[in-house]
N, CA and C of each residue as an Amber inpcrd file, in Angstrom:
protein
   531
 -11.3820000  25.3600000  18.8510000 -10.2350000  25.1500000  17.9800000
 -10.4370000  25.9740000  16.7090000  -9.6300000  26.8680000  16.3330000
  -9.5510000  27.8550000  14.9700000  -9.4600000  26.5380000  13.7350000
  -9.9070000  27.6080000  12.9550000  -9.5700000  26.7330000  11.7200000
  -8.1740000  26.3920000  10.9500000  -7.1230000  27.2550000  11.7270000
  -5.9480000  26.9650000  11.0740000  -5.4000000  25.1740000  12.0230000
  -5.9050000  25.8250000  12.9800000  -5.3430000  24.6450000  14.3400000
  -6.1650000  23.1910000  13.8470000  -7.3510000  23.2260000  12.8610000
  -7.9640000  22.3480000  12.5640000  -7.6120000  21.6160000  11.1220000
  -6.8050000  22.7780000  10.3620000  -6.4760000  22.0300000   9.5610000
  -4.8150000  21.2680000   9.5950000  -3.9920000  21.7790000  10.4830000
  -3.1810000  21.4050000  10.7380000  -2.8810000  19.4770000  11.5070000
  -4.1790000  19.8840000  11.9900000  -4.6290000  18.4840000  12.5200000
  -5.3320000  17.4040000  11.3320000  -5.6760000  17.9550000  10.9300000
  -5.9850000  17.2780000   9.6190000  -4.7590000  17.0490000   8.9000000
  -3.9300000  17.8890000   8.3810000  -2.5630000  17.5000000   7.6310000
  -1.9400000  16.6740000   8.2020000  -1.3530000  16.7270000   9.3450000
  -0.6010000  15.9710000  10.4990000  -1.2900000  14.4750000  10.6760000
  -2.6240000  14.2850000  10.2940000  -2.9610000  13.0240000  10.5050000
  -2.8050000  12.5870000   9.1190000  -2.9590000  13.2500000   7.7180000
  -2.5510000  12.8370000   6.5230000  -1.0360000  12.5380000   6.4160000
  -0.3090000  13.1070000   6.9160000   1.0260000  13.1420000   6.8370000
   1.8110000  11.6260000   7.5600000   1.1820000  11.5530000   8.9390000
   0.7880000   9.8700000   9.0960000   0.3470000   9.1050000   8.2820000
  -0.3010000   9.2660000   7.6320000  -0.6930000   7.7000000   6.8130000
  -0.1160000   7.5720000   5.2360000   0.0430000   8.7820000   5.0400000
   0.9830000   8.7540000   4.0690000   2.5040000   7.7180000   4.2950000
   3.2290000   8.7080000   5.4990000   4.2440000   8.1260000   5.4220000
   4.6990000   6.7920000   6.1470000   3.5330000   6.3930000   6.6740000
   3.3480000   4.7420000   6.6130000   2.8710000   3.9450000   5.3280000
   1.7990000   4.5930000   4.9730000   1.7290000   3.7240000   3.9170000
   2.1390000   3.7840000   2.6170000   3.1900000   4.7990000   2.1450000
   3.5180000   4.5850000   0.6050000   4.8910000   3.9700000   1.0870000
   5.4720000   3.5710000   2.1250000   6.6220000   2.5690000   2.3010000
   5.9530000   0.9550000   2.3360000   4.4540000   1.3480000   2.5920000
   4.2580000   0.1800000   2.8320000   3.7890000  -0.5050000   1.7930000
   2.9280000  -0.1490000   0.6680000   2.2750000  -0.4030000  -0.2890000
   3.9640000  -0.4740000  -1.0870000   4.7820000   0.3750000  -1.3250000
   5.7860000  -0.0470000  -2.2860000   6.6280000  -1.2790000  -1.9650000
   6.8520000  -1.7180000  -0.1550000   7.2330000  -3.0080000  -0.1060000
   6.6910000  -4.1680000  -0.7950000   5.0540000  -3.9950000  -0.5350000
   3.7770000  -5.2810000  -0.7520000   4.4140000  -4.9720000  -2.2450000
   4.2120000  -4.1480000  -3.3860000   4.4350000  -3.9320000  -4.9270000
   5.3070000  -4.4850000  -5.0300000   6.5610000  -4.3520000  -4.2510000
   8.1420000  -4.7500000  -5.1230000   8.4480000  -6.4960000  -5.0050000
   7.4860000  -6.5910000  -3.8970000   7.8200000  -8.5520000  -3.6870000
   6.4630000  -8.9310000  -4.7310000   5.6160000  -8.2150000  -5.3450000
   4.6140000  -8.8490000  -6.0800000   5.5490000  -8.7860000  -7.6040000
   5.1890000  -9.5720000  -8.8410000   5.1020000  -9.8220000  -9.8370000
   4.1400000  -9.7700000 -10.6240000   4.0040000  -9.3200000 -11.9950000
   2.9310000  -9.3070000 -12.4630000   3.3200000 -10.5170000 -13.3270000
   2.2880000 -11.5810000 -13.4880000   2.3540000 -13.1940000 -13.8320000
   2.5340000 -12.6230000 -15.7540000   3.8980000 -12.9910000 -16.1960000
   4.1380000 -12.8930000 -17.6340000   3.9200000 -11.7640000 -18.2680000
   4.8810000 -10.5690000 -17.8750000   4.4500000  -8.9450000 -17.6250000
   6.1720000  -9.2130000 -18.5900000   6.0080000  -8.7000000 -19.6200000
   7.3750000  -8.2220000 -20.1100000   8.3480000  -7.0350000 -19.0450000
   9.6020000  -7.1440000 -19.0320000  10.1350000  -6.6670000 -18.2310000
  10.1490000  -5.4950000 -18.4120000  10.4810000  -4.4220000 -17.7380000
  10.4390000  -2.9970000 -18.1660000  11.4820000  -2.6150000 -18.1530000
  12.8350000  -2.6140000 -18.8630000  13.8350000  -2.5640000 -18.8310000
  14.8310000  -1.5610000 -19.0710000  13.9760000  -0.6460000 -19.6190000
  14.3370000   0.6060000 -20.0110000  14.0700000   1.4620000 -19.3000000
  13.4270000   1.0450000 -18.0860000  13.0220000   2.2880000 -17.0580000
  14.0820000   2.6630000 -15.6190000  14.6930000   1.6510000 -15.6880000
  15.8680000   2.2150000 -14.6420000  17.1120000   3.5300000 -15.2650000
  17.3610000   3.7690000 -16.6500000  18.0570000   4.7980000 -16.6380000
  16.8800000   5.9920000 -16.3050000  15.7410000   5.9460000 -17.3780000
  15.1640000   6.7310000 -16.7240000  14.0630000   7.5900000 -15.1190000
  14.4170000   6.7010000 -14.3630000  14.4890000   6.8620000 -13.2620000
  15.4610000   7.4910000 -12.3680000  16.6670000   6.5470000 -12.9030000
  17.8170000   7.3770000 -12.7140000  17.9740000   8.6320000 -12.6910000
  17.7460000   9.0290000 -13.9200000  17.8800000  10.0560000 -14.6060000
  16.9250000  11.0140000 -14.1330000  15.9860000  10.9180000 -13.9480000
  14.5190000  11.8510000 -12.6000000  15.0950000  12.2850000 -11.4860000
  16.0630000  11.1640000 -10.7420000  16.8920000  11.1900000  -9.6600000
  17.4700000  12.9750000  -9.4560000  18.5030000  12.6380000 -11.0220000
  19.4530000  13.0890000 -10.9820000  18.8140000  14.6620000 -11.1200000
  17.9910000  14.8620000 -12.0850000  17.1350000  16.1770000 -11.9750000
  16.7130000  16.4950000 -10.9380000  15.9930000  15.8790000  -9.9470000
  15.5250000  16.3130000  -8.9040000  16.6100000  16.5640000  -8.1380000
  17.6000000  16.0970000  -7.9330000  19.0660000  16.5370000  -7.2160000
  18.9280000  18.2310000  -7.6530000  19.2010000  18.2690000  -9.0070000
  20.0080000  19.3820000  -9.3980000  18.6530000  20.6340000  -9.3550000
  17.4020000  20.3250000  -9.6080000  16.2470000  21.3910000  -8.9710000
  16.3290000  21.4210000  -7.3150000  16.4820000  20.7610000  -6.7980000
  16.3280000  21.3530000  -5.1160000  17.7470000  22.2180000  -4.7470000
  18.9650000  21.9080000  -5.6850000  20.0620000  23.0770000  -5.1170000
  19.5280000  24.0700000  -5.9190000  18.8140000  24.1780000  -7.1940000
  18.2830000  25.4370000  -8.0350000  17.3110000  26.2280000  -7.2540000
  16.8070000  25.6100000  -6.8910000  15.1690000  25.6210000  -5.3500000
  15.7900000  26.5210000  -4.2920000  16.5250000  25.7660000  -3.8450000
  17.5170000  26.9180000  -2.5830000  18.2500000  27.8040000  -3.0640000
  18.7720000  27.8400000  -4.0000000  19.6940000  29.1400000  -4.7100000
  18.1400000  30.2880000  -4.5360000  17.1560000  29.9800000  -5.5700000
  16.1300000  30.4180000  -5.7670000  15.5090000  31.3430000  -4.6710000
  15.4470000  30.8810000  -3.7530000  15.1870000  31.2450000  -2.4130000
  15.8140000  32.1000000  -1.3530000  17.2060000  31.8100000  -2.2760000
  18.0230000  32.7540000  -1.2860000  18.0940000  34.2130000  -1.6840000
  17.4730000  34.1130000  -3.0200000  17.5870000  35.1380000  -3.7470000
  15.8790000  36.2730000  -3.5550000  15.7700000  35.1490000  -2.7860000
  14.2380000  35.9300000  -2.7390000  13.3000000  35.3160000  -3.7680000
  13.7290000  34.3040000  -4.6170000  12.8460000  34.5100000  -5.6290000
  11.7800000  33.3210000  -4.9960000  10.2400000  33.7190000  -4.9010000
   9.5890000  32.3970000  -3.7050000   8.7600000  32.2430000  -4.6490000
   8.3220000  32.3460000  -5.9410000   7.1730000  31.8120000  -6.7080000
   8.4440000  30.7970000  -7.3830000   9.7220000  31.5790000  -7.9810000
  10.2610000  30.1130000  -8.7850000  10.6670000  29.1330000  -7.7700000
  11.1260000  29.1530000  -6.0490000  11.1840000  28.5870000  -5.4860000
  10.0780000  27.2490000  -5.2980000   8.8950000  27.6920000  -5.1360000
   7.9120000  27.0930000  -4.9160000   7.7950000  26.5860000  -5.9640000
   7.5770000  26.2020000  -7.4630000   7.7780000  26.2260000  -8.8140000
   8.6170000  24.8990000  -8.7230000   9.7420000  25.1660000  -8.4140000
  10.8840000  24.0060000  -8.4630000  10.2780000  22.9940000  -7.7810000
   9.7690000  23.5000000  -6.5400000   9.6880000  22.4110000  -5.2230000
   8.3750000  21.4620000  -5.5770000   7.8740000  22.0180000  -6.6890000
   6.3880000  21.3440000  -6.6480000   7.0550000  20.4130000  -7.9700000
   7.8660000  20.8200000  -8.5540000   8.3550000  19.8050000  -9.6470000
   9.1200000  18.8540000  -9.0100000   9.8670000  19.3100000  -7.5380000
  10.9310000  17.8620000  -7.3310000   9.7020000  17.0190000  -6.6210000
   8.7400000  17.3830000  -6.1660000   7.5990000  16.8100000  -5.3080000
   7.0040000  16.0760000  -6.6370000   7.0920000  16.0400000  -7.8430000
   5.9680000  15.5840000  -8.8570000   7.0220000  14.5330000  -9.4800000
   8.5340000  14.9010000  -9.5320000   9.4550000  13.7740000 -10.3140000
   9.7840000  13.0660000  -9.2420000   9.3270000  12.8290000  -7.7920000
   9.5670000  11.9030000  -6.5750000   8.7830000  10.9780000  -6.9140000
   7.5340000  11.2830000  -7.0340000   6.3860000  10.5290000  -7.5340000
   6.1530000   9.9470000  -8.5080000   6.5930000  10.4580000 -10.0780000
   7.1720000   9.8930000 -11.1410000   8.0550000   8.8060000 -10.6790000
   8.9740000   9.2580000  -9.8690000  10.0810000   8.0070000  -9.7190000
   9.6410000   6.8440000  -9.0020000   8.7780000   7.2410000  -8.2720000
   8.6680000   5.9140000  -7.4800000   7.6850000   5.0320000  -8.3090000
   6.7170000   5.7440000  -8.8300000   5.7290000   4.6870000 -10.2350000
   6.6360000   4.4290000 -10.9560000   7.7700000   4.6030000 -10.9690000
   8.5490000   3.8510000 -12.1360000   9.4290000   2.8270000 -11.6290000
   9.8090000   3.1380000 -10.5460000  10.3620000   1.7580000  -9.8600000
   9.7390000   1.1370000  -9.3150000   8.7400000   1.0710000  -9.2320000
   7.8660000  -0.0660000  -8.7850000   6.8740000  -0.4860000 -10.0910000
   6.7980000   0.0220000 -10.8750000   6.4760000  -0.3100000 -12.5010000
   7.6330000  -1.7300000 -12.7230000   8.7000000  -1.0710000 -12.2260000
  10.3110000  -1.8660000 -12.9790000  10.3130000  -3.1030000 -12.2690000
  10.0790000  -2.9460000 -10.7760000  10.4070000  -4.0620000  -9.9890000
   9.4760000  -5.0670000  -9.8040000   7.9440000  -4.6150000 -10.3130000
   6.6710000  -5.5930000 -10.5500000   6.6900000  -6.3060000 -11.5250000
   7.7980000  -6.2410000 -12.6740000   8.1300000  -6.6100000 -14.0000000
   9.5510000  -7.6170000 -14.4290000  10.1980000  -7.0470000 -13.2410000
  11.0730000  -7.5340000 -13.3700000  12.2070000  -8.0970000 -11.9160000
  13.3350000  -9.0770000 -12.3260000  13.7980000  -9.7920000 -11.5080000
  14.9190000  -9.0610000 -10.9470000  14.9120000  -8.6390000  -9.9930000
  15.8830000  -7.6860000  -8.7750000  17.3940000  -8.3540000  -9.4060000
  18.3060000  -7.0020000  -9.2390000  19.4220000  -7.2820000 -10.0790000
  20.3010000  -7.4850000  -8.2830000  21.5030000  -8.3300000  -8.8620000
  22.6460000  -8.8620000  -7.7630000  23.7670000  -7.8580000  -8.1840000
  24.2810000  -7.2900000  -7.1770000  25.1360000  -6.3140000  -7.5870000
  26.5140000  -7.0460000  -7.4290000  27.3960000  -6.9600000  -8.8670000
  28.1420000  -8.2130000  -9.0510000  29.4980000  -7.8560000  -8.8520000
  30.0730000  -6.4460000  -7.7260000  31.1900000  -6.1800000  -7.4650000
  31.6130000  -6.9460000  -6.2190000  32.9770000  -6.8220000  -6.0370000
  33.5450000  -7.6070000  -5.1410000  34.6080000  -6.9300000  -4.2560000
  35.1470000  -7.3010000  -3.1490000  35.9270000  -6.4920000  -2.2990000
  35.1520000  -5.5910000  -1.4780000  36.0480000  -4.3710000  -1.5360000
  35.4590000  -3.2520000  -1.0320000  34.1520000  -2.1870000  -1.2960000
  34.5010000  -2.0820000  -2.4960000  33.5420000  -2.1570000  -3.2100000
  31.8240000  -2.3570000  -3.2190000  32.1690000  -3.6960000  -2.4990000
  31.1640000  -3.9710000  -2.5350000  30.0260000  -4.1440000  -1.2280000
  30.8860000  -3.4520000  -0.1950000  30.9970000  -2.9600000   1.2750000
  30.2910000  -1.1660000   0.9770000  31.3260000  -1.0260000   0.2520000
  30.4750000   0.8460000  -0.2890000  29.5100000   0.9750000  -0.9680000
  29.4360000  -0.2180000  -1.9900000  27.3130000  -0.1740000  -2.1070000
  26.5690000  -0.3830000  -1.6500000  26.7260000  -1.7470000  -0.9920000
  25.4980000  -1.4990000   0.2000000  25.2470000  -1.0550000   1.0010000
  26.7540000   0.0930000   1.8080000  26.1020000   0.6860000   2.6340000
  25.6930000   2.4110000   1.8700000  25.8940000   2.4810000   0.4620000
  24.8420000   3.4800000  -0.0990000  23.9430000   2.7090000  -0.4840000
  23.4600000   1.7110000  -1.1590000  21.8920000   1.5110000  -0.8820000
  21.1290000   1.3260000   0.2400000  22.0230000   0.7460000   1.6320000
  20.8810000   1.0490000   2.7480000  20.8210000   2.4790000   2.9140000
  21.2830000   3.0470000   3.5120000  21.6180000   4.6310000   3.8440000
  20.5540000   5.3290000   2.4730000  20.8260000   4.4510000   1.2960000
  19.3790000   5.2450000   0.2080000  18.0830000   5.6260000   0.7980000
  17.7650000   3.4550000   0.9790000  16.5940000   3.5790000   1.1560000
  15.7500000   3.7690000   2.5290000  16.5610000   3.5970000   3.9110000
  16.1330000   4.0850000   4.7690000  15.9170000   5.4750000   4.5880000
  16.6670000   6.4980000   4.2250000  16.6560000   7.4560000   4.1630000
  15.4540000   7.7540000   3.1860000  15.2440000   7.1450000   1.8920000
  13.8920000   7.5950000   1.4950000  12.7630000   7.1360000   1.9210000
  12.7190000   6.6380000   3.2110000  11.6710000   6.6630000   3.7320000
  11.3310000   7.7710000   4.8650000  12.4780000   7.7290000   5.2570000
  12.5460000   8.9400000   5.9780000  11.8840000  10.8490000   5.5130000
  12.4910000  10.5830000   4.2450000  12.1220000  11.8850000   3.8960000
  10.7150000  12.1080000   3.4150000   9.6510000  10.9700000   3.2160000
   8.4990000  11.0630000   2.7380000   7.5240000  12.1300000   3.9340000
   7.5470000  11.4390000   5.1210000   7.2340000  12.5000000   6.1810000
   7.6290000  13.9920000   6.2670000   9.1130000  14.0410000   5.7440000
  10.3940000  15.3200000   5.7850000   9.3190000  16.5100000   4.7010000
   9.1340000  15.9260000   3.9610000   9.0020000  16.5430000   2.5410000
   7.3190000  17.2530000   3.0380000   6.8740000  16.0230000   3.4650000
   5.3720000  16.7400000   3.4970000   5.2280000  17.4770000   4.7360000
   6.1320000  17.3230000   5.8650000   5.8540000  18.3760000   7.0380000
   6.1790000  19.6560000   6.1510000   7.5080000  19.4350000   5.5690000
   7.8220000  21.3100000   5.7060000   7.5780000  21.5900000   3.8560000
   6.5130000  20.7540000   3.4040000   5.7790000  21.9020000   2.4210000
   4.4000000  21.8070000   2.9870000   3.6730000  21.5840000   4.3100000
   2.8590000  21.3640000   4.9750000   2.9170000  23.2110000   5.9290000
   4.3140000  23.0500000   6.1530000   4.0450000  24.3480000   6.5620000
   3.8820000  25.4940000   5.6550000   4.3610000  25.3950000   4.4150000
   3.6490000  26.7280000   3.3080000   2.5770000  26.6730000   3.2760000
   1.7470000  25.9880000   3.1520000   0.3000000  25.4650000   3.1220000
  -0.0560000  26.1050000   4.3330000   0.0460000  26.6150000   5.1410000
  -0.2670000  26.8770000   6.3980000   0.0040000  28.3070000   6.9100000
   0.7210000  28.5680000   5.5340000   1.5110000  30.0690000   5.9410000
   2.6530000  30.1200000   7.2680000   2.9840000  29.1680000   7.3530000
   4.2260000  29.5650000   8.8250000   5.5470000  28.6580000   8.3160000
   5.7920000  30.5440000   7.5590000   7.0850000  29.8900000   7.0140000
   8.5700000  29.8910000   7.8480000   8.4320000  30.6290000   8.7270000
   9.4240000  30.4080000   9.4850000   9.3750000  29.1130000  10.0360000
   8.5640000  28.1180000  10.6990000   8.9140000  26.9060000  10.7430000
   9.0890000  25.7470000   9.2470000   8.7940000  26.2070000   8.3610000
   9.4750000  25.9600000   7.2360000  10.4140000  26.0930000   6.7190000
  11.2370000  27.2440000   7.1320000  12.4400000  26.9370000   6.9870000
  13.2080000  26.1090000   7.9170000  13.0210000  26.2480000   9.2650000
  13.3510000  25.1030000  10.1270000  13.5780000  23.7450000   9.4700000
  12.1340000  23.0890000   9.0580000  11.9360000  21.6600000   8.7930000
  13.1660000  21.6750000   7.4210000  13.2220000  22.6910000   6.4720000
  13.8060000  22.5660000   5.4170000  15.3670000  22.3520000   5.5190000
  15.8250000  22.7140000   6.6540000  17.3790000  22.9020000   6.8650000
  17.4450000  21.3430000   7.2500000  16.6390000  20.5140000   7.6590000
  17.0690000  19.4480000   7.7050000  16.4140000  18.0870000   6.4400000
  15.3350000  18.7960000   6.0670000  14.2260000  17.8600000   4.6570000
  15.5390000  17.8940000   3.7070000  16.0860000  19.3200000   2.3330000
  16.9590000  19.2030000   1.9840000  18.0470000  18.5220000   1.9600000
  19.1870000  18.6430000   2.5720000  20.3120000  17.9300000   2.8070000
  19.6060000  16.2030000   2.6480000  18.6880000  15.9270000   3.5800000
  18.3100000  14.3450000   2.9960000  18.0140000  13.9660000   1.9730000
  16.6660000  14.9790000   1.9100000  16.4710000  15.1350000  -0.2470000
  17.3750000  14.7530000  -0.9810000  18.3450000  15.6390000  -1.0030000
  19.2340000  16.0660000  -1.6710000  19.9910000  14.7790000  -1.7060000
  20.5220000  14.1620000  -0.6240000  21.0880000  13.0890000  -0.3920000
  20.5930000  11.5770000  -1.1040000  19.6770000  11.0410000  -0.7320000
  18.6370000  10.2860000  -1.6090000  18.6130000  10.6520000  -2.8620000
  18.5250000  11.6580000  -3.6250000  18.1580000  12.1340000  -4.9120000
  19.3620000  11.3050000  -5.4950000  20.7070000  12.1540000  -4.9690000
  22.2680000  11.5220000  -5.2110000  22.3680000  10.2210000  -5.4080000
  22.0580000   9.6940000  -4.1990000  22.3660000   8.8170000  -3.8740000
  21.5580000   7.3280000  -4.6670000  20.4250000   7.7230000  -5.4430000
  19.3430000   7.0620000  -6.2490000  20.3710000   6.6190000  -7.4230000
  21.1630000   8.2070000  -8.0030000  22.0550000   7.6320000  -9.2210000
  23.3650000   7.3400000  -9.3020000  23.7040000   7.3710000  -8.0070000
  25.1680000   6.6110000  -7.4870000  24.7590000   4.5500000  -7.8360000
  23.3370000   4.6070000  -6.8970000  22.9270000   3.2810000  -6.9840000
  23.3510000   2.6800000  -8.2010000  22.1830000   3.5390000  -9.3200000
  22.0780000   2.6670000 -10.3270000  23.2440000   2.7210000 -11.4210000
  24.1900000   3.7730000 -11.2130000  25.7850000   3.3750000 -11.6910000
  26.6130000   2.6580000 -11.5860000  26.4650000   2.0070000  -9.9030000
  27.1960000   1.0170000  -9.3920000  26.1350000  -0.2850000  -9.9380000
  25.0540000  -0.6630000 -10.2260000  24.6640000  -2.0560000 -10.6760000
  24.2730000  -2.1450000 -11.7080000  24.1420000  -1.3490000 -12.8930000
  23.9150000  -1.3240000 -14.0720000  24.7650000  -1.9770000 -15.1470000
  25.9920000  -2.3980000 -14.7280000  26.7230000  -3.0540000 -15.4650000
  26.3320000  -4.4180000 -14.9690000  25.8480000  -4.7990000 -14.0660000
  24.9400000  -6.1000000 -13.8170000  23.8360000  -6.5140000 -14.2820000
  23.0140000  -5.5620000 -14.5730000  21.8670000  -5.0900000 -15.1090000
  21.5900000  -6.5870000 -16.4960000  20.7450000  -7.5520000 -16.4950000
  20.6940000  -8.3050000 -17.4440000  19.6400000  -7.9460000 -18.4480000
  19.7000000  -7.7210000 -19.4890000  18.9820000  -7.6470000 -20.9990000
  18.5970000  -8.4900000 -22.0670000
């Protein structure tokens, strides 16, 4: 077995336990409490708000790319990869602190948020695997199957990113202080 074929096997088994276990460790976090932890209450806009950047760097990322440009490409991609991670220590900072908000619309309404918060968060689980296969393949030099994985990682990215600050627009006026 070459050494590329060996490290690939190595990534591919990291890439497994990753994307089992940071869905899994953030479930165990979000049902825990920290016993008389002031709430963190100020961290859902800015989370939000990470969201919404990382949205608007991965269409900057692909513009970037199309243009040829592959160091600012790569550049971007390692920043939406670093404010994913930011975001999720911050919502699980928020939700270890504090008491899960009831989203207090009614009707229809309230049929179209939850099915954008499921469709969120399945989907960001989904993309944790997405993200690390196809920057797994730069790492590897085989970028033509990187762009492959990317034509479908993106659009979900991208989607989730959205879809993070659609969430917290629709329950923030619920939001108790």
């Amino acid at each position: 077995m070459g050494v590329l074929a060996k490290d690939e096997k190595k990534i591919k088994i990291w890439i497994t336990v990753l994307s089992i276990a940071i869905p899994l460790v953030v479930a165990f976090l979000f049902g825990y409490k920290i016993p008389d932890a002031e709430p963190l209450t100020f961290l859902p806009p800015i989370y939000a708000g990470i969201n919404g950047l990382t949205a608007v760097l991965l269409i900057v990322a692909v513009i970037a790319i199309k243009n040829g440009k592959r160091k600012l490409h790569q550049n971007l991609m390692m920043t939406c990869i670093a404010l994913s991670v930011l975001f999720l220590a911050m919502y699980v900072a928020y939700h270890m602190t504090a008491t899960s908000t009831s989203f207090g619309g009614e009707g229809v309404i309230r049929y179209v948020y939850f099915f954008i918060l499921l469709s969120h968060i399945v989907l960001s689980i989904v993309i944790i695997p997405l993200v690390l296969i196809t920057y797994s393949k730069t790492y590897l030099g085989d970028f033509e199957s990187h762009r492959l994985w990317a034509k479908y990682t993106f659009p979900i990215w991208l989607y989730v990113a959205v879809t993070g600050v659609v969430v917290y627009l629709m329950i923030s006026p619920y939001y108790v202080h």
